[in-house]
C-alpha positions in Angstrom: -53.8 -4.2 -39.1 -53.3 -5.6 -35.7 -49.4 -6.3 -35.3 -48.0 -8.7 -32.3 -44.7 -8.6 -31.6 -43.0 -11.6 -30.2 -40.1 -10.5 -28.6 -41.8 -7.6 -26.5 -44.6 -9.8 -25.7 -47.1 -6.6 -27.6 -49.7 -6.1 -29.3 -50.5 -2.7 -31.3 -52.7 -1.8 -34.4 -51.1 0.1 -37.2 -53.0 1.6 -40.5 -50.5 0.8 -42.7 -46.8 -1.2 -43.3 -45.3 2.3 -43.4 -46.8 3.4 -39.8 -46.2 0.0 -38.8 -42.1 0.7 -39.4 -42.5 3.9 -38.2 -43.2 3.1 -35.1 -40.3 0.7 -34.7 -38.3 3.2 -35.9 -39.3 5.6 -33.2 -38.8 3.1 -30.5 -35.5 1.5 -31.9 -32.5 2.3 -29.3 -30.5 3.1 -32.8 -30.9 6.5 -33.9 -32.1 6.4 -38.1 -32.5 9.5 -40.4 -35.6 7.3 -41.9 -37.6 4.4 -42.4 -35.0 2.8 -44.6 -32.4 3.7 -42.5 -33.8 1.8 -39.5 -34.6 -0.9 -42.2 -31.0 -1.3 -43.3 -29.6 -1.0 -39.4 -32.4 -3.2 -37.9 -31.6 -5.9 -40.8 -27.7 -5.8 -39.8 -28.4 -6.0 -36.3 -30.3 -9.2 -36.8 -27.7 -10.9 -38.8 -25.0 -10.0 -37.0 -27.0 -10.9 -33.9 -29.4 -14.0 -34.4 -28.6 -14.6 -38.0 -31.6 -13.4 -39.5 -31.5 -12.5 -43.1 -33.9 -9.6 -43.8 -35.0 -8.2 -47.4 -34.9 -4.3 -47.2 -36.0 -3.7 -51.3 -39.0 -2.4 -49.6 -41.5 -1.8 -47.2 -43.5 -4.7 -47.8 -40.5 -6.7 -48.5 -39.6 -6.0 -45.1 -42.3 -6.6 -43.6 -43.0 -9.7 -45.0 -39.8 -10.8 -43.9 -40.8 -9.6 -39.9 -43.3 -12.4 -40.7 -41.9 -15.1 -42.2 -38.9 -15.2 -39.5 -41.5 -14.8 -36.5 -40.5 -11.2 -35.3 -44.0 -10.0 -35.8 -47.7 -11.8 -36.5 -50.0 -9.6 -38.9 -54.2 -10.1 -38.1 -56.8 -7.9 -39.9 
């Protein structure tokens, strides 16, 4: 799947939701033990910071979310 993300102004391809958060994770300033720690601190962060509610249940769930809000656009 090709991913854009809005706020960087990039574009990347990813093979799957997972790698797709992975990746975030790895370039988040935050340090996170894991996926669903980056999850749970990136969904704070956005509350706290541009009142942005995120659903962190799961993967998908938060990626979805990344969607719906406008964070990130999903294309084949």
């Amino acid at each position: 799947m090709k991913v854009h993300f809005h706020n960087r102004d990039k574009k990347a391809r990813f093979r799957s939701e997972t790698a797709l958060i992975e990746w975030m994770r790895r370039h988040d300033p935050e340090s996170s033990r894991d996926i669903f720690d980056f999850m749970e601190g990136y969904k704070k962060r956005k509350w706290l910071f541009e009142n942005i509610q995120l659903n962190t249940a799961t993967v998908s769930d938060f990626v979805s979310d990344l969607v719906n809000n406008g964070i990130i656009s999903i294309t084949g």
